[in-house]
C-alpha positions as CSV (number, residue, x, y, z in Angstrom):
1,X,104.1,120.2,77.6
2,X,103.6,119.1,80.9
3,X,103.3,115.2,82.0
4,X,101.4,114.5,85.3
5,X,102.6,111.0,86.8
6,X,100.5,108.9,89.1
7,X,103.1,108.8,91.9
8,X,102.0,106.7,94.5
9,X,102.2,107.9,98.3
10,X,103.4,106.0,100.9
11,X,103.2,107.1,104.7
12,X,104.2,105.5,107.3
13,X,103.8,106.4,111.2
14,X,104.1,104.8,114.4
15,X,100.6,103.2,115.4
16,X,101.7,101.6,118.8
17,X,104.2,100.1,120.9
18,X,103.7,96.4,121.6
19,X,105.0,94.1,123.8
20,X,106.4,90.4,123.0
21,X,105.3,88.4,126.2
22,X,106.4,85.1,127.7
23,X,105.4,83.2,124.9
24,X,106.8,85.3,122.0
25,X,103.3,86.6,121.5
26,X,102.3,90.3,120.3
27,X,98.6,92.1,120.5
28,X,97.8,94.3,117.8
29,X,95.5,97.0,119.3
30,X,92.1,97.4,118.1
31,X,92.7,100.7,116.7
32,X,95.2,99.3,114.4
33,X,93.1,96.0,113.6
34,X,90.4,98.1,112.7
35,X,92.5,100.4,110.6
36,X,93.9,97.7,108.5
37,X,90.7,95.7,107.9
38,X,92.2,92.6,109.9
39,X,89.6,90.0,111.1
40,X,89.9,87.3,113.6
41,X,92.2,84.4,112.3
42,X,93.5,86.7,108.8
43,X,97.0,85.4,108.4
44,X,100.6,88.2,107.9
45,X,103.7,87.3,106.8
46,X,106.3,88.4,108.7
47,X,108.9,90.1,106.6
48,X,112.3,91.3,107.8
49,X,114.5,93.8,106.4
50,X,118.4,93.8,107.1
51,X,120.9,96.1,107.1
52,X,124.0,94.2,107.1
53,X,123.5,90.9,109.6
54,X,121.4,92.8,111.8
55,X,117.1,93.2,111.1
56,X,116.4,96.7,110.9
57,X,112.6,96.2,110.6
58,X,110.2,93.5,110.7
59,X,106.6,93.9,108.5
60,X,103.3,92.3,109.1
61,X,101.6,92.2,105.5
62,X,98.0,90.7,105.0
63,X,98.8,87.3,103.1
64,X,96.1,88.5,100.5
65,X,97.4,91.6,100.0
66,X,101.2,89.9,99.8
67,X,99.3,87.4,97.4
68,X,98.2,89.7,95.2
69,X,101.1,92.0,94.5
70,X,103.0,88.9,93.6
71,X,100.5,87.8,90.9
72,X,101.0,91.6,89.9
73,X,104.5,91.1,89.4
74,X,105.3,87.2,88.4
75,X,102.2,87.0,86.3
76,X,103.5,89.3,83.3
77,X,107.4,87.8,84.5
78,X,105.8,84.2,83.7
79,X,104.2,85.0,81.0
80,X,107.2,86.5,79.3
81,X,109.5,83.5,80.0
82,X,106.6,81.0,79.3
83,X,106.2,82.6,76.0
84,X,110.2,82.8,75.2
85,X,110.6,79.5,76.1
86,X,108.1,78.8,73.7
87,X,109.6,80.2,71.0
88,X,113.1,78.8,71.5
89,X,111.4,75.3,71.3
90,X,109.6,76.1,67.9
């Protein structure tokens, strides 16, 4: 019997090169706005990954879409714990 898995794909790719000027400022070109459905005054976390004490990579995730994958995740975690503690109590 054979079993298909929804396995999700995840691509990445180099959209631009950017610049950090004087100010510590970056421009995100239009092409790449566009692409990720960013509007004027949208907010990103900024999200660093290390390897060892150095960051290898810093991300720029939409806060709603940051937002959302967390309720995702925490909201069956709470839930679980919420209704454990619960039970311990009765």
């Amino acid at each position: 019997m054979c079993h298909k898995h929804h396995v999700p794909v995840h691509r990445q790719a180099i959209e631009a090169v950017v610049s950090i000027d004087e100010r510590g400022q970056i421009v995100l070109p239009k092409e790449v706005r566009e692409k990720a459905g960013l509007k004027p005054r949208d907010k990103l976390a900024v999200v660093t990954h290390m390897h060892g004490d150095e960051v290898a990579f810093i991300m720029l995730i939409p806060v709603e879409r940051l937002a959302e994958s967390l309720r995702r995740f925490l909201g069956p975690l709470l839930r679980e714990i919420l209704g454990q503690e619960g039970q311990e109590e009765g």
